[in-house]
C-alpha positions in Angstrom: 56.3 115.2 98.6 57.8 112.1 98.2 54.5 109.9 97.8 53.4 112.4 95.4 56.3 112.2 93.1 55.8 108.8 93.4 51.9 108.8 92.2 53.2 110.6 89.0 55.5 108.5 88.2 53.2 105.7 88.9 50.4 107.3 86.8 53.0 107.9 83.7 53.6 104.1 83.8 49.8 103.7 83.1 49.6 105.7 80.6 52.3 104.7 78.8 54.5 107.6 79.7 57.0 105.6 82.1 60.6 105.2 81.8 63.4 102.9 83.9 64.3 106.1 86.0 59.9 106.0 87.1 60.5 102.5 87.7 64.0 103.0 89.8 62.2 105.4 92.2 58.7 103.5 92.8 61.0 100.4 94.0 63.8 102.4 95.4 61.6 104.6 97.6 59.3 101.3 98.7 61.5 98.9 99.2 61.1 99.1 103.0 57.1 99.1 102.8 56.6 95.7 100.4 53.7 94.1 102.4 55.1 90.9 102.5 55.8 90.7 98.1 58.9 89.1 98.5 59.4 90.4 94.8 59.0 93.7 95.4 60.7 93.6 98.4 64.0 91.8 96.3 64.2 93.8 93.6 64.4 96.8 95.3 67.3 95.5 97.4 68.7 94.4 94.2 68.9 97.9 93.0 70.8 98.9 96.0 73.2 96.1 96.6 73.9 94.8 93.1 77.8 94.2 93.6 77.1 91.2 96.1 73.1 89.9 97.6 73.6 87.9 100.8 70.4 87.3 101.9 66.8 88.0 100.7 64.1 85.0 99.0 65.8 85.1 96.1 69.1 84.7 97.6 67.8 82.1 100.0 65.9 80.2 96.9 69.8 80.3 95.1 71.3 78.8 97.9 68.5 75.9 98.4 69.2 74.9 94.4 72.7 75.6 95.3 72.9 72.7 98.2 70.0 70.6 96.1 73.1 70.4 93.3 76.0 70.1 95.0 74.9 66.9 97.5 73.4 65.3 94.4 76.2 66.0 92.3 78.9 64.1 94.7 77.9 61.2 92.9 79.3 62.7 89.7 82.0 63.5 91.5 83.1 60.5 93.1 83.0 61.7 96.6 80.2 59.7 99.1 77.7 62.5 100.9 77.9 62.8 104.3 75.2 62.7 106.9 75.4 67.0 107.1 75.2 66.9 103.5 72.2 64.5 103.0 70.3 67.1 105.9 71.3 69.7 104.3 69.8 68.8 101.0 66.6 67.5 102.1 65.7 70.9 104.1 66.9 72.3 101.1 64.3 70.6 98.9 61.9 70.8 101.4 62.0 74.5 101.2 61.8 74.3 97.2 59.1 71.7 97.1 55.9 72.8 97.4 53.0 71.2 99.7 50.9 70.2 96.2 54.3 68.3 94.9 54.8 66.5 98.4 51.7 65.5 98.6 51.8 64.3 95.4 55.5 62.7 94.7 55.7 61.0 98.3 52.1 61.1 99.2 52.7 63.3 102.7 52.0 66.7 103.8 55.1 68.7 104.5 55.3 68.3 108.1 54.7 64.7 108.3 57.6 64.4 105.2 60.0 66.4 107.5 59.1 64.2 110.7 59.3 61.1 108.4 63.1 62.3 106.8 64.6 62.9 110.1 63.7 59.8 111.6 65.3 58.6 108.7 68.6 60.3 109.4 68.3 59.1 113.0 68.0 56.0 112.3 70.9 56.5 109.9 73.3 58.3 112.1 72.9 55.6 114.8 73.2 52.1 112.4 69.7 51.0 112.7 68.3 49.7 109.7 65.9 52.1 107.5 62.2 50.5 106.6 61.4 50.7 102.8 59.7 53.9 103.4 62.5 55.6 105.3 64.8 54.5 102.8 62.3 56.2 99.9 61.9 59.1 101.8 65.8 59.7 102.4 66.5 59.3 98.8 63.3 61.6 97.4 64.7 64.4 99.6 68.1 63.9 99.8 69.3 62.6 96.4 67.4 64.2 94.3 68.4 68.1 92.5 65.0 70.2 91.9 65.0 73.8 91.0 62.2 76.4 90.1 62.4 80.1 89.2 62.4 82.5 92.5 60.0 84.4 90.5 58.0 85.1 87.5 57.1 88.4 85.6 53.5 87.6 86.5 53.9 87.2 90.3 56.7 90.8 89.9 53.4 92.3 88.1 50.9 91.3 90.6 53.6 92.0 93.5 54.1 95.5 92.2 50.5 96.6 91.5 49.9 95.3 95.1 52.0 97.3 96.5 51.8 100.7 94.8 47.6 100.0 95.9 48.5 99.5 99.8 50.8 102.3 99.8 48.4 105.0 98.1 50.5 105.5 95.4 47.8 103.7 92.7 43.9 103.2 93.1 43.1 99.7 93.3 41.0 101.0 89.8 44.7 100.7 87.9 45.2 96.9 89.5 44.7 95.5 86.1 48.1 97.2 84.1 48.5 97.7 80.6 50.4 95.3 78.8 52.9 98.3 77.4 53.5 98.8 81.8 53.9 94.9 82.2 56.2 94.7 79.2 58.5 97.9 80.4 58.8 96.1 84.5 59.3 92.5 82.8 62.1 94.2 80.8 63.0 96.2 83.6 63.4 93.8 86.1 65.8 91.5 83.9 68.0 94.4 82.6 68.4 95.6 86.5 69.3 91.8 87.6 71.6 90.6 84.8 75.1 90.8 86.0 74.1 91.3 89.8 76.1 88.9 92.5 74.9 85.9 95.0 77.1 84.8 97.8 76.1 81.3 97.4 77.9 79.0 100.1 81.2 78.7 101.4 82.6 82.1 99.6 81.0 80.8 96.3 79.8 83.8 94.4 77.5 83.7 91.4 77.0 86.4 88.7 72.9 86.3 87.5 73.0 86.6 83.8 69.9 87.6 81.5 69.6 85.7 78.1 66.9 83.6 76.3 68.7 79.9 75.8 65.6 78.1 76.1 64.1 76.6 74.1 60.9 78.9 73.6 63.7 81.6 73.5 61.9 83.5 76.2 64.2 86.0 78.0 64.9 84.9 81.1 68.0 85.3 83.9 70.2 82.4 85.0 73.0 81.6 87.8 74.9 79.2 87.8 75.1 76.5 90.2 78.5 74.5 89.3 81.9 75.9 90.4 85.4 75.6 88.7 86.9 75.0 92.2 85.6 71.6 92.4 88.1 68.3 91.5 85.8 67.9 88.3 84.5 71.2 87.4 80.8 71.4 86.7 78.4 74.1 85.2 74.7 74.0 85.7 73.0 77.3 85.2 69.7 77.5 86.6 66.8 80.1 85.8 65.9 82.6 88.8 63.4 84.6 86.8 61.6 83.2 84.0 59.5 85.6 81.9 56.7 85.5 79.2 58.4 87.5 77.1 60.1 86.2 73.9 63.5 87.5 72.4 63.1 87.8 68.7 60.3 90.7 70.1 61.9 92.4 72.8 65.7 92.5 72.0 67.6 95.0 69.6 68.7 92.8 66.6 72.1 93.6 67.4 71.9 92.2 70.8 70.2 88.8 69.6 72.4 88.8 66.7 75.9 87.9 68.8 75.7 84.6 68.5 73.4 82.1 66.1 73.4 79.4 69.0 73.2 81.4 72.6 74.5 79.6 75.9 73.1 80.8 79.3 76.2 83.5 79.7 76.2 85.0 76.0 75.4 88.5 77.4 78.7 89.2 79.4 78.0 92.9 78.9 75.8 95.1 80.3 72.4 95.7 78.8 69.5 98.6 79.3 65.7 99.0 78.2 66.4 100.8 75.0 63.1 102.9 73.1 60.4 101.1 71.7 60.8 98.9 75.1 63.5 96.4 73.5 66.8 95.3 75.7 70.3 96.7 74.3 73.5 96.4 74.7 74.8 99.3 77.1 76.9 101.7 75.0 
């Protein structure tokens, strides 16, 4: 009964026919069979846990830009890393980094850069002088802050279809989704994570907010990585899910209309898919 219900809802997504409550269901009901679509898989659990995430890619992904901005921003705070805090941020970026920008921004594959940045640390850790290239590779992975989106609305698309295929609920025929489907999950997806929780580190807790303060004014959703609880308080908001879609198409007028300059945190209230598949303030 239940994979049925969810092949109609499915098929009125792909006809145009679908709605958010279609959408809560085919994740809701799947979340435990993902195949390995991290996406998927997130999403879901976001549904079900929005008041606080504590583990999950995404969550993990948060918490690597998390430590990647903290042990690089010491410097900006006056305080000198220690050794747990320069590891910590070089598996951090290792994690973030992928093998194409290791190979190409210290010329290593990822296992030799890991071998070649804990030597580095050794040698650190017991007062032996670092060679030029342990010193280069200590700084590119330990003083350096990179970030990237957990996800895109293109991989949530592909993620999706791929999943409603291995489960029987869609024919692999319906892979290739309609643009009014992809624009209705895009939309979906960032009114469902906008004001959802991260426990980041140390009881740190960030709110995900959705907005469009780019400067293509795509809509997009952003933590933030900087904390008020630190001797100089910082703020550096960070985007989690980046999406093809821009505002001034997809938003109620009202709801781009609150401010004439947005900042990453303009939408403190919640929001919904609204018709004609445009994002609304909740009222």
């Amino acid at each position: 009964m239940i994979k049925k219900e969810l092949q109609v809802r499915a098929r009125r997504l792909i006809e145009g026919r679908g709605n958010v409550e279609d959408l809560d269901r085919l994740f809701l009901e799947q979340r435990q069979s993902f195949h390995g679509k991290e996406s998927f898989r997130e999403l879901g659990d976001f549904l079900a846990h929005r008041d606080e995430r504590n583990k999950g890619p995404v969550t993990q992904r948060v918490r690597d830009i998390f430590t990647s901005f903290r042990v690089w921003s010491l410097g900006l705070r006056g305080v000198q890393p220690t050794e747990d805090d320069l590891r910590s941020a070089g598996l951090a970026n290792l994690r973030l980094l992928t093998d194409q920008e290791l190979k190409e921004r210290c010329g290593m594959h990822r296992d030799a850069a890991r071998t070649k940045f804990e030597k580095a640390l050794r040698k650190l850790k017991s007062g032996f002088p670092l060679s030029d290239s342990d010193a280069k590779s200590l700084d590119f992975l330990a003083n350096r802050f990179f970030w990237k989106p957990a996800f895109t609305d293109e991989v949530l698309h592909q993620d999706f279809v791929d999943v409603l295929i291995k489960n029987e609920v869609l024919t692999p025929v319906d892979r290739a989704l309609p643009v009014q489907a992809k624009d209705l999950l895009t939309l979906y997806a960032i009114a469902r994570l906008h004001g959802a929780a991260i426990r980041i580190e140390d009881g740190h807790i960030g709110t995900l907010y959705a907005g469009y303060a780019n400067v293509e004014r795509r809509l997009e959703v952003k933590i933030d990585m900087g904390s008020d609880d630190w001797p100089k308080p910082i703020q550096a908001p960070v985007c989690v899910f980046w999406t093809t879609l821009r505002c001034d198409d997809y938003c109620d007028a009202a709801l781009i209309g609150q401010t004439q300059v947005p900042t990453w945190n303009t939408w403190k209230d919640p929001i919904e898919v609204g018709p004609g598949n445009k994002l609304r303030l909740l009222t």
